[in-house]
C-alpha positions in Angstrom: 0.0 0.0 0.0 0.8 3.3 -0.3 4.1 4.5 1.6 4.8 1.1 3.2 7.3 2.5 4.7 1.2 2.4 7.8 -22.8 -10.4 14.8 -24.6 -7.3 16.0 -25.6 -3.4 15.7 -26.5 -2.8 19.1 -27.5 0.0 21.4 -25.9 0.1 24.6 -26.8 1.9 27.5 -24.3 0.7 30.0 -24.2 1.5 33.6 -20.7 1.8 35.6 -21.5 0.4 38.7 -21.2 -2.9 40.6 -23.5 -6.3 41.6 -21.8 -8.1 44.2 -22.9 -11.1 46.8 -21.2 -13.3 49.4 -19.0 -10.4 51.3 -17.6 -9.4 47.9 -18.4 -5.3 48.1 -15.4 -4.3 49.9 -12.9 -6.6 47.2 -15.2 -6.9 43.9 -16.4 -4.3 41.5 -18.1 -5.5 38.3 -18.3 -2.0 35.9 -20.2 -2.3 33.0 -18.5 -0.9 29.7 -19.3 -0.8 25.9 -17.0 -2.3 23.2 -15.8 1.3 22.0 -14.3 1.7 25.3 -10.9 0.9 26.9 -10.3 1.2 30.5 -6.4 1.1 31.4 -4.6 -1.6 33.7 -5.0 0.8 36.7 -7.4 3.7 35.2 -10.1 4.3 37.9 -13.4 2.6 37.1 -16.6 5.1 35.7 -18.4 6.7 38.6 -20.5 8.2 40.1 -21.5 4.5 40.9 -25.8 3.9 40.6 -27.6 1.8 43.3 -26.8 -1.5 42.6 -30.1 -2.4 41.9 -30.0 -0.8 38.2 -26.2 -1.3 38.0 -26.0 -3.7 34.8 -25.7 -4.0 30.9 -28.7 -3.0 28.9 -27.8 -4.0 25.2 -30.2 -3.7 22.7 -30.0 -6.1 19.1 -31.1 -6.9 15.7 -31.3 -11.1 15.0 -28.5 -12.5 13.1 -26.1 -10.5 15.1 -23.4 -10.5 17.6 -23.2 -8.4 20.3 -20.3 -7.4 22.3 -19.9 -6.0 25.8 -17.1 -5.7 28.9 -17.6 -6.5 32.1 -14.3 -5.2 34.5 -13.2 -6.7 37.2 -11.9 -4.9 39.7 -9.6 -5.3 42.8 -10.8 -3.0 45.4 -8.9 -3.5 48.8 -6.8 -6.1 48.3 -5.4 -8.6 45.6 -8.4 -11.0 44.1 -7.8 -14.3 42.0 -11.0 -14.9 39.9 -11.3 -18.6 39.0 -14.1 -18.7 37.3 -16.6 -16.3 35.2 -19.8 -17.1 33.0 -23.0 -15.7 31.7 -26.7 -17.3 32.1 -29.0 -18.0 29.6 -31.0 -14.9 28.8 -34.5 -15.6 29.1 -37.3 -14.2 27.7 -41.0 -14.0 27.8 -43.6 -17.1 27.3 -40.6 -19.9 27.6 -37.9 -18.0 24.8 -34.4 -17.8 25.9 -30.9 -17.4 23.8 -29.4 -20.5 25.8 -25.5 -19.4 26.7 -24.1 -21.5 24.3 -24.7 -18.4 21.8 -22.3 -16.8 24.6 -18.5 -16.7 24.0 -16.5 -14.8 26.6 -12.8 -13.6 26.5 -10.3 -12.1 28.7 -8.6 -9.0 27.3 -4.8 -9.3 27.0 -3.0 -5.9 28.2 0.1 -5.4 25.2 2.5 -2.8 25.5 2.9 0.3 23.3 6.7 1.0 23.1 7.0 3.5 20.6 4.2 5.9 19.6 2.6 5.6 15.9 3.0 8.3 13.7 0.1 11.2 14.6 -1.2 9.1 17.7 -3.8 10.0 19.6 -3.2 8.1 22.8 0.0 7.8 24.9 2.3 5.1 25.1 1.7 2.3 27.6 -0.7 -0.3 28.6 -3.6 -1.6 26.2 -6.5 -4.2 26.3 -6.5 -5.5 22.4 -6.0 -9.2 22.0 -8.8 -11.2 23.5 -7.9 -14.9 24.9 -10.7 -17.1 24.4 -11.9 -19.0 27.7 -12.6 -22.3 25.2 -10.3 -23.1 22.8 -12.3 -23.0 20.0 -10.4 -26.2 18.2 -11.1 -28.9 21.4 -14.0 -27.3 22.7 -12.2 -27.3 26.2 -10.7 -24.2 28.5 -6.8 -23.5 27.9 -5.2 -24.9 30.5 -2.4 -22.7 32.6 1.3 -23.1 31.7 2.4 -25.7 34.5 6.0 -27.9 35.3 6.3 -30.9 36.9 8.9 -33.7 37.6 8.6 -36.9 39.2 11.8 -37.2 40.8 14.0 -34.6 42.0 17.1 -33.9 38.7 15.1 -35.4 36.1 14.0 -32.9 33.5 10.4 -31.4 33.9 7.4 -31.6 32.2 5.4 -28.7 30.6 1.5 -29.1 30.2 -0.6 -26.2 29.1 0.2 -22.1 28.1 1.4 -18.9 28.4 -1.7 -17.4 27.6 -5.0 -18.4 29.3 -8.5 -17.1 30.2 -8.6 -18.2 33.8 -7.3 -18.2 36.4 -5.9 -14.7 36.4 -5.3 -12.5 39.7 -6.2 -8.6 40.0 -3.6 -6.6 42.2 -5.3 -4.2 44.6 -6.3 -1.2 42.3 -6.0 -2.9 38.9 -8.6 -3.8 36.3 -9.5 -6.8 34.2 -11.6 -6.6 31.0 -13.6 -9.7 30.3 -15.2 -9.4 26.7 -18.6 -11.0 26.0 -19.7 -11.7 22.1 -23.7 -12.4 22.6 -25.2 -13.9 19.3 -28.6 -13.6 18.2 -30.6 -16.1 16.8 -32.3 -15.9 13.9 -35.5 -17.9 15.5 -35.7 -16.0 18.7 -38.9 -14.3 18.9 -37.8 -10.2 19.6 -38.5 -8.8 22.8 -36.4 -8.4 26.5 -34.6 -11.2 27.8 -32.9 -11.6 31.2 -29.2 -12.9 32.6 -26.5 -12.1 34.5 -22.6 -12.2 34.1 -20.8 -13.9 37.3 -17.4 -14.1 38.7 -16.0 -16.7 41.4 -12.8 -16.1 43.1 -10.3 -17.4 45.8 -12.0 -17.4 49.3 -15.3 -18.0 48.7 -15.7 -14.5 46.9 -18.6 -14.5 44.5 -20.1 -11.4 42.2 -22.7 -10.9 39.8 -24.0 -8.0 37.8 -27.1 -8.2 35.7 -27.3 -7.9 31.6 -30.6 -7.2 29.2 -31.0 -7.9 26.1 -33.7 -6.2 23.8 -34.3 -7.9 20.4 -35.4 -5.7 17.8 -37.9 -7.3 15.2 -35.7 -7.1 12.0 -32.7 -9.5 11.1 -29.6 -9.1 9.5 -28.2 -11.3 6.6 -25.4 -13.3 7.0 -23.1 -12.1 4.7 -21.7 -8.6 4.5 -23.1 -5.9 2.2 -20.5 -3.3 2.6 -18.1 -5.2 -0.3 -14.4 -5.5 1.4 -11.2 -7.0 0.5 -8.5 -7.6 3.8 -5.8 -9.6 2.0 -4.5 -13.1 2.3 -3.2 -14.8 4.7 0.4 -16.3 3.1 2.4 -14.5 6.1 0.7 -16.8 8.8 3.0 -19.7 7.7 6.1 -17.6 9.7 3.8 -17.5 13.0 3.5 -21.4 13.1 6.5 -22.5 11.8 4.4 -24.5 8.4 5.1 -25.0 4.8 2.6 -22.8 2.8 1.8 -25.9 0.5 1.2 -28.1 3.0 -2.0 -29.7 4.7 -1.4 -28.0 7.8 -0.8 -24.8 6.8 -4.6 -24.9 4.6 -6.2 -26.2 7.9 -4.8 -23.1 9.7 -5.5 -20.6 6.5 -9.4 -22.0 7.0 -9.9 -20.9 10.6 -8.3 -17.8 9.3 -10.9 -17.7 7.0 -13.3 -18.4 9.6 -12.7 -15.9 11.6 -13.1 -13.3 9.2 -16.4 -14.7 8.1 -17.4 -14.2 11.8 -16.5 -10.3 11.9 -18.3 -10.4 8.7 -15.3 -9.9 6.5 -14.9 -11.4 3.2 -12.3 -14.0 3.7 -10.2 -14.5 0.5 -10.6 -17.6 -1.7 -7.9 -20.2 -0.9 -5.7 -20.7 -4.0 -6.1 -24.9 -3.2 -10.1 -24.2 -4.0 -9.8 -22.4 -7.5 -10.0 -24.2 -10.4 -6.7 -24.6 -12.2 -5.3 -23.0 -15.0 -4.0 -25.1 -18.2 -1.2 -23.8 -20.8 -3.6 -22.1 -23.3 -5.4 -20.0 -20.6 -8.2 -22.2 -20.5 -9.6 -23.7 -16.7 -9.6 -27.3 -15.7 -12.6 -27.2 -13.5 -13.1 -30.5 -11.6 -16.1 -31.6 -10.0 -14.2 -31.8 -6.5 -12.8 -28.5 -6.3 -15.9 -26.7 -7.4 -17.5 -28.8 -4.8 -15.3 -27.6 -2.1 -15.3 -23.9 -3.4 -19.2 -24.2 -3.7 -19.2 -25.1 0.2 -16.4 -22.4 1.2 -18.5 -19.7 -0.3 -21.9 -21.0 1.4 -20.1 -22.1 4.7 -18.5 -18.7 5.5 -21.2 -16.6 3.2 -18.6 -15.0 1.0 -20.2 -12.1 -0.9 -17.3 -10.5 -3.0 -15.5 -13.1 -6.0 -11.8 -11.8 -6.2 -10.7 -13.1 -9.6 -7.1 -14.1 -9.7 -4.7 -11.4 -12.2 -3.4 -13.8 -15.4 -0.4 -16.0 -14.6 1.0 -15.4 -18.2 3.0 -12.8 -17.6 4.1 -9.7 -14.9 4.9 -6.5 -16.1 7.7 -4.1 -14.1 7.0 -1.2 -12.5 9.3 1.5 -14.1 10.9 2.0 -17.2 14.4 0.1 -16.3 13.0 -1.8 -18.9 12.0 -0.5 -22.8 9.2 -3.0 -22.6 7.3 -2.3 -19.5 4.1 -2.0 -22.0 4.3 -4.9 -23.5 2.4 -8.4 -23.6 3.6 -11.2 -26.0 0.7 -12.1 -28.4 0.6 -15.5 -27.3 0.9 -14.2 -23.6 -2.2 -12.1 -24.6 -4.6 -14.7 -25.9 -3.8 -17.2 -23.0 -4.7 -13.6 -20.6 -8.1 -13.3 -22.6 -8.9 -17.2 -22.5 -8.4 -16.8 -18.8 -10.4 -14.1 -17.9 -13.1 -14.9 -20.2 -13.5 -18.5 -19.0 -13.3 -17.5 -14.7 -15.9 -15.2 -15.3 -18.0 -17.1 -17.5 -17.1 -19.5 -14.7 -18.5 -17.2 -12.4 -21.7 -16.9 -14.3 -22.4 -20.1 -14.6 -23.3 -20.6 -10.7 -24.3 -17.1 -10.1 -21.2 -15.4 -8.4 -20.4 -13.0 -11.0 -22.7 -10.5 -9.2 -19.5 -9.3 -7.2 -16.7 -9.8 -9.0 -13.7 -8.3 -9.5 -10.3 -8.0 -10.3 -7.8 -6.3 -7.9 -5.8 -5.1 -11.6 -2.8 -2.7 -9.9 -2.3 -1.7 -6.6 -1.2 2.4 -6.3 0.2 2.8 -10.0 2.4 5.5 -8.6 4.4 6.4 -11.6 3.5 7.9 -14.7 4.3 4.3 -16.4 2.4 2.7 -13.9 -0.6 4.5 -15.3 0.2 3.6 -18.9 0.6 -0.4 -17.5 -3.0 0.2 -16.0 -4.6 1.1 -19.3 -2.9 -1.4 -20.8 -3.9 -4.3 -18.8 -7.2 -2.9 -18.1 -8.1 -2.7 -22.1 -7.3 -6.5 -21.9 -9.4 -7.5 -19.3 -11.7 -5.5 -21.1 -12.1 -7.2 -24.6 -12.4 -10.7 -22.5 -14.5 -10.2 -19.9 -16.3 -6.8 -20.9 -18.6 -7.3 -17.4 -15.6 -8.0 -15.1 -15.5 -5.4 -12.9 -11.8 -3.8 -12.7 -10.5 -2.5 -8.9 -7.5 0.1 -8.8 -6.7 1.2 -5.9 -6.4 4.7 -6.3 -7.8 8.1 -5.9 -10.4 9.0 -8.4 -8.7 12.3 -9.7 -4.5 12.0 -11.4 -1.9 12.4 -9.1 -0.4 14.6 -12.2 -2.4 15.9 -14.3 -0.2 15.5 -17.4 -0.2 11.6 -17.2 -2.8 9.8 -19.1 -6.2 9.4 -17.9 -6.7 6.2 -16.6 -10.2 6.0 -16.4 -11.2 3.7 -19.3 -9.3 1.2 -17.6 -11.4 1.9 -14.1 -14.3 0.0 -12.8 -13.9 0.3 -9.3 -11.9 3.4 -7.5 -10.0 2.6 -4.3 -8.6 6.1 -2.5 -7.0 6.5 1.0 -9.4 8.0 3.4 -7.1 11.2 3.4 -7.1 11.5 -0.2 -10.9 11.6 -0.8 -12.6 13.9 -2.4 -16.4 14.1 -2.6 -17.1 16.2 -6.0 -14.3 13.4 -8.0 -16.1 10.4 -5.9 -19.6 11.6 -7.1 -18.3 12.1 -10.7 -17.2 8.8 -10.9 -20.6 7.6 -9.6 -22.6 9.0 -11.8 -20.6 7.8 -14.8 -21.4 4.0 -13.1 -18.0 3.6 -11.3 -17.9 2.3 -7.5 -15.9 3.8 -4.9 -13.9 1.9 -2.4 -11.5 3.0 0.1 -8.7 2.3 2.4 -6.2 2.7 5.2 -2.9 2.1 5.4 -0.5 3.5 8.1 -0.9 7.3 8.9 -1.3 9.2 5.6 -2.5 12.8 5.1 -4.0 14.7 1.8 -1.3 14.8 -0.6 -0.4 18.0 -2.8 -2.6 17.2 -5.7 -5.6 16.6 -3.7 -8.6 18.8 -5.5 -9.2 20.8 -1.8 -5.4 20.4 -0.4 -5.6 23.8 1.5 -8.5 22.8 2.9 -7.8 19.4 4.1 -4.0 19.2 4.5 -3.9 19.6 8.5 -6.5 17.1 9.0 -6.8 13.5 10.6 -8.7 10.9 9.0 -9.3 7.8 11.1 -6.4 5.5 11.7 -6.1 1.9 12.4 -3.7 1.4 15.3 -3.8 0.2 18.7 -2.8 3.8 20.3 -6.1 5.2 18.6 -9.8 5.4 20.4 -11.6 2.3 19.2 -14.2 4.1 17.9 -11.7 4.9 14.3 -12.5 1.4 13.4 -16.5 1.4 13.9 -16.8 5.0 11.9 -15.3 4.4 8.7 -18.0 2.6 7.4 -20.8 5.4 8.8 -18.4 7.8 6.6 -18.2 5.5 3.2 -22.3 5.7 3.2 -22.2 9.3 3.5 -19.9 9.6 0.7 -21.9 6.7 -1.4 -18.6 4.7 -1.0 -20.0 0.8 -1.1 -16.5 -1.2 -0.3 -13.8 -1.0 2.2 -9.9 -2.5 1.5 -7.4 -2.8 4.1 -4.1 -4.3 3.5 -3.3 -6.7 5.7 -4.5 -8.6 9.3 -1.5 -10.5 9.5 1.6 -8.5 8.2 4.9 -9.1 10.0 5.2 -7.1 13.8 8.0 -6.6 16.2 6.6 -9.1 18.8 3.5 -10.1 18.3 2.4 -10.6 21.4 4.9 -8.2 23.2 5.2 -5.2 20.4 2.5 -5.7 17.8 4.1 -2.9 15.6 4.4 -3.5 11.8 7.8 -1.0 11.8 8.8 0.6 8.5 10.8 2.3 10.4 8.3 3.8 12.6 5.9 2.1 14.2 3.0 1.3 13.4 0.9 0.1 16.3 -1.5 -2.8 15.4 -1.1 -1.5 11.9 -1.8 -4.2 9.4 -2.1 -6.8 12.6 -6.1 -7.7 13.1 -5.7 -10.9 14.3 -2.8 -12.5 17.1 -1.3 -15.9 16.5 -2.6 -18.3 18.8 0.7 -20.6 19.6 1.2 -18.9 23.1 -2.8 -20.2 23.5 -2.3 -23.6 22.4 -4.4 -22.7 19.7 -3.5 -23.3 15.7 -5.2 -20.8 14.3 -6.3 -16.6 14.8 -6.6 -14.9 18.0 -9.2 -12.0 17.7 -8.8 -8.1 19.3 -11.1 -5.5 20.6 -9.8 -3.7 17.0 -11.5 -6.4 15.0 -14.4 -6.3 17.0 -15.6 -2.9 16.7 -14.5 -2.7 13.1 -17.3 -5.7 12.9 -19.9 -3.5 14.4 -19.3 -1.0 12.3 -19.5 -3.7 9.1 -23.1 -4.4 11.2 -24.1 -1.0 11.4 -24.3 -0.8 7.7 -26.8 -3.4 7.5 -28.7 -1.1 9.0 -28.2 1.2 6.3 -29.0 -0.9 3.4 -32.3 -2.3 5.6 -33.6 1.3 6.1 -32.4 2.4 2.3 -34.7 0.1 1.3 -37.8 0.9 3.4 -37.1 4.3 3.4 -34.6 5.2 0.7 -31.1 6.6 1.3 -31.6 10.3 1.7 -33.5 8.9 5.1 -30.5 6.8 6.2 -28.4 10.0 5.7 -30.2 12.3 7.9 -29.2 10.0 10.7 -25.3 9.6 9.8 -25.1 13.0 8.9 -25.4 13.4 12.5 -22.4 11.2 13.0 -20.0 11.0 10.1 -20.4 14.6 7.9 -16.9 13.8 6.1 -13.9 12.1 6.8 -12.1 15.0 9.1 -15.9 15.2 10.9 -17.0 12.6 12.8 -18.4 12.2 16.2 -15.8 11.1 18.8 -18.5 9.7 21.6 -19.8 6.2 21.6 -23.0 7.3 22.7 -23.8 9.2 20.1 -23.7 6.4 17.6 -25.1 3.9 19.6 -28.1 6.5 19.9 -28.0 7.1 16.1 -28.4 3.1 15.7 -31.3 3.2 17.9 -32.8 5.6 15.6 -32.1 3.3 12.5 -33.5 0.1 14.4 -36.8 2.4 15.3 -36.9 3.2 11.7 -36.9 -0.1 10.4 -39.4 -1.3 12.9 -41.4 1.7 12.3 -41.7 0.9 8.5 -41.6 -3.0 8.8 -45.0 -3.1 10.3 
């Protein structure tokens, strides 16, 4: 990317207080806190504290959706070890309940911020991201503590379980413990308020509750994403667990990658094994096996882009070191064309071509860059004519005296600080899409249409030592701007430490930058580790459901009287939770409004 040198829309009203039993007051405090929040290691708890009889979570939620909450523990008086926490089933009216099996809880990892990103908003130090799951979600069982044991004194130990675990952990007098709750929906549940409570046990006979309500709005959400998206692959994974990328193992760990992103509705990308393969002439060899398996990938995780693969016949350079940096061998040309007109008539054939596209040049940078672009594009072009083509790049020339590369343009893809709305709603109306993306810290450049304007100002950025709330807003900001896909690139990229210093450093650092999801070998666990980043980032993806439910009750001038209110460009956007989880109230009330 440029300069690489960077399952539920839900109200919360959430109550910072404390439900405690068994003698617990004086050395338990349960506070309530949404998933845009962080609360430091040893950061006092919200106050004024309300009567424990209203302390609690009130979350409010579409079906189809997951919901996501904190409870923190805290250590009051004196050091407590929690051994176990857990949430009820949430019962309802007439018999209904969301058993706790739909439940998953986590316990927030603290990871240190060494170095400062670029333009950061937050200090160094201390900060809740990954989130340790309390089952491993490959046996089904809790991660056991790391633990050494020998049977006679001189022999050599024995190691069973790992560094990282869910429970047991110990709060020191003062600190705080985030434990993350994911709440799905159903899409059966009949709507309407159910009850349950979030629980903690600890050493001494210490117990403390704090009660949770869930509201069910009468609308559901699909299961795949709407908002189109591309985050990458996942090749770099193979350095994390020590595997060969052609090798069985390393697939089985690239499909729980895959999972994951499904679950944080994210497209995941298409496994090369799955694709049909590609003969000498151009032509495909599609087998009945793979387009079995690649028929079940796309329905098992509910993939709604189709990234075609670029040609394998040839790869132009990227400057002119080279006289023929235009060029494409005849023969190479025809096997290109063959390609690209058999995948997508491929993709016609079993109704995926809907959302396809090819990712055709990523930040043509140079003039020649912009001549390869038509080039290729033209090609693509006389094969596949419907294939959409996906540049990432800003919709107006970085100099105006290079060609214009918009013949060769289906789908725009600018960096949040190099938008600009009048080019974006050209394009549009000429029946281009908009993407756009992140990458690093990046300002307006020169030759951006309003520069003067604009040049001073923050977009949101995707680090760690950012409010969470930068990776819920982007997508309330795309619908403003009639953007309707989001590219990021990377959630795996190489970091310092990436459990100890998850900075991508080129030669700053880069804070979480690139880095969505933690390996899970210090778990036990072969496969993805989630973060409070990824989380909200999948609220936000939720929250435009909402959009595209109410656009079509209401249409979209409707949906963006209520984002206006949040997201008026991409220097402008509301900094308080509250204000967007009221603004998704107003959507839900909308839709149930109009439903009836």
């Amino acid at each position: 990317m440029r300069n690489r040198i960077l399952v539920i829309v839900i109200a919360f009203i959430f109550f910072p207080g404390v439900a405690a039993c068994s003698g617990a007051q004086e050395r338990i405090q349960l506070t309530a806190l949404s998933s845009m929040e962080r609360i430091g290691q040893e950061q006092k708890p919200y106050g004024p504290r309300p009567a424990p009889a209203k302390a609690g979570v009130e979350i409010k939620a579409a079906k189809n959706e997951v919901e996501s909450f904190q409870v923190i523990v805290t250590a009051l008086n004196d050091n407590v070890r929690v051994v176990a926490a857990e949430i009820s089933d949430l019962a309802g009216q007439a018999g209904a309940k969301i058993g706790n099996d739909n439940i998953k809880l986590f316990r927030a990892e603290y990871v240190r911020v060494r170095k400062s990103t670029p333009g950061a908003q937050l200090p160094p130090g201390l900060y809740a991201d990954p989130l340790i799951p309390f089952v491993n979600p490959l046996t089904g069982k809790s991660i056991e503590p790391l633990a050494q044991s020998q049977k006679r004194w001189g022999e050599p130990a024995t190691a069973t379980g790992y560094d990282m675990y869910a429970v047991p952990f110990e709060v020191f007098k003062g600190q705080n413990q985030p434990i993350w709750a994911d709440v799905y929906v159903p899409k059966d549940v009949p709507a309407g308020v159910y009850i349950g409570k979030f629980s903690v046990k600890a050493e001494g006979n210490l117990s403390a509750e704090i009660p949770i309500t869930l509201t069910v709005w009468d609308f559901t959400l699909p299961d795949g994403p709407t908002h189109r998206n591309h985050f990458g692959d996942f090749h770099n994974v193979t350095r994390y667990f020590d595997v060969k990328p052609d090798s069985e193992q390393f697939r089985q760990i690239e499909l729980r990658y895959c999972q994951a992103m499904a679950e944080h509705r994210i497209n995941p990308p298409i496994p090369g094994s799955l694709l049909p393969a590609v003969n000498a002439d151009g032509s495909l060899n599609v087998t009945a096996e793979k387009h079995r398996q690649l028929t079940e990938f796309i329905n098992r995780f509910h993939v709604t882009d189709f990234e075609v693969p670029r040609a394998p016949f040839f790869s132009l350079p990227s400057s002119t070191l080279r006289p023929d940096y235009k060029d494409i061998s005849e023969a190479n040309r025809k096997k290109a064309q063959r390609y690209y007109r058999d995948f997508y008539a491929y993709l016609k054939k079993n109704g995926w071509e809907k959302r396809a596209y090819l990712y055709l040049w990523d930040e043509p940078n140079l003039r020649e860059n912009y001549e390869q672009v038509l080039v290729l594009g033209e090609l693509v072009h006389q094969a596949a004519p419907e294939l959409r083509r996906l540049v990432v790049e800003q919709p107006y020339p970085q100099d105006p005296s290079w060609p214009d590369i918009d013949p060769a343009v289906d789908i725009w893809c600018p960096l949040w600080s190099f938008i600009d709305r009048k080019s974006i709603s050209e394009k549009i109306a000429k029946g281009d899409e908009v993407w756009s993306y992140t990458a690093l810290v990046q300002r307006a450049p020169r030759y951006h249409p309003e520069y003067q304007k604009v040049k001073d100002l923050d977009p949101p950025h995707w680090h760690i030592d950012w409010p969470l709330l930068a990776y819920r807003i982007p997508t309330w900001i795309n619908y403003q701007y009639d953007i309707t896909g989001l590219l990021y690139w990377s959630t795996v990229t190489t970091v310092v430490d990436p459990w100890g210093n998850p900075a991508f450093a080129h030669p700053a650092h880069y804070n979480g930058g690139g880095y969505l999801f933690y390996a899970g070998v210090p778990c036990g666990i072969e496969g993805p580790v989630a973060c409070v980043r990824i989380k909200n980032l999948r609220d936000g993806m939720e929250d435009y459901e909402y959009f595209a439910i109410l656009e079509k009750l209401a249409g979209k001038d409707a949906v963006k009287k209520i984002v206006n209110t949040i997201a008026p460009t991409w220097w402008q956007f509301s900094k308080d939770p509250n204000e967007i989880l009221a603004a998704r109230e107003k959507l839900a009330a909308e839709i149930i409004r109009l439903k009836k």
